[in-house]
C-alpha positions in Angstrom: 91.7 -42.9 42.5 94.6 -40.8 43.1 94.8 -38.3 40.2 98.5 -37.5 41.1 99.4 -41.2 40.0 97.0 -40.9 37.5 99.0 -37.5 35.6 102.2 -39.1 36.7 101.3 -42.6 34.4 100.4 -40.2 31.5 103.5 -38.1 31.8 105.8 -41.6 32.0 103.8 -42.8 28.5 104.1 -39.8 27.0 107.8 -39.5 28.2 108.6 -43.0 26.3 107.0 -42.2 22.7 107.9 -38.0 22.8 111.6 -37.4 24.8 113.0 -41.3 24.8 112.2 -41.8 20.8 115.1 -44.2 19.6 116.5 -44.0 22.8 113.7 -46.5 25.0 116.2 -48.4 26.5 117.5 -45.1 28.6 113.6 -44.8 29.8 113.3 -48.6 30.9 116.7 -47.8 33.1 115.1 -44.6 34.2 112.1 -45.8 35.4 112.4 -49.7 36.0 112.0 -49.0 40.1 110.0 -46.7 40.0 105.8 -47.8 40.8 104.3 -47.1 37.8 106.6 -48.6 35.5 104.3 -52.1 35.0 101.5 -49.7 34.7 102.7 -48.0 31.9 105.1 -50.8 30.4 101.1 -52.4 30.1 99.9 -49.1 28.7 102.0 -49.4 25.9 100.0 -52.7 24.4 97.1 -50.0 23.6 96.3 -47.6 21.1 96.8 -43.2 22.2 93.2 -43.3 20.9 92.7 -45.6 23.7 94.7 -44.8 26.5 92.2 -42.3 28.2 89.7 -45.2 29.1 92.4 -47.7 29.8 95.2 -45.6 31.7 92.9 -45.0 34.9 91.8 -48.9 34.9 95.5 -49.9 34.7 96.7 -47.5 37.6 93.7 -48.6 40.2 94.9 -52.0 39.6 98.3 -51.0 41.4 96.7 -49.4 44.4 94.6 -52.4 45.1 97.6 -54.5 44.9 
């Protein structure tokens, strides 16, 4: 897995819920082309107590696609 993608998902999530707080809208324009966006738009359905197990599974699903 490519850790780079990997560090870049967790930066987008953290991103949405710590700079883009009331303002999520601005973060979907942001980031709506760019390739992790479904990644961590799907990210979002789990818990932060979860994210660490999930967030790798969710990002080597885009690089087999």
């Amino acid at each position: 897995m490519n850790k780079n993608l990997l560090k870049e998902a967790y930066k987008l999530r953290f991103e949405y819920y710590n700079l883009y707080e009331e303002k999520e809208e601005k973060w979907h324009q942001k980031y709506k082309n760019h390739i992790l966006y479904e990644v961590v738009k799907q990210s979002f359905s789990y818990s932060y107590i979860d994210i660490a197990e999930i967030m790798p599974k969710l990002v080597e699903k885009i690089q087999i696609d």
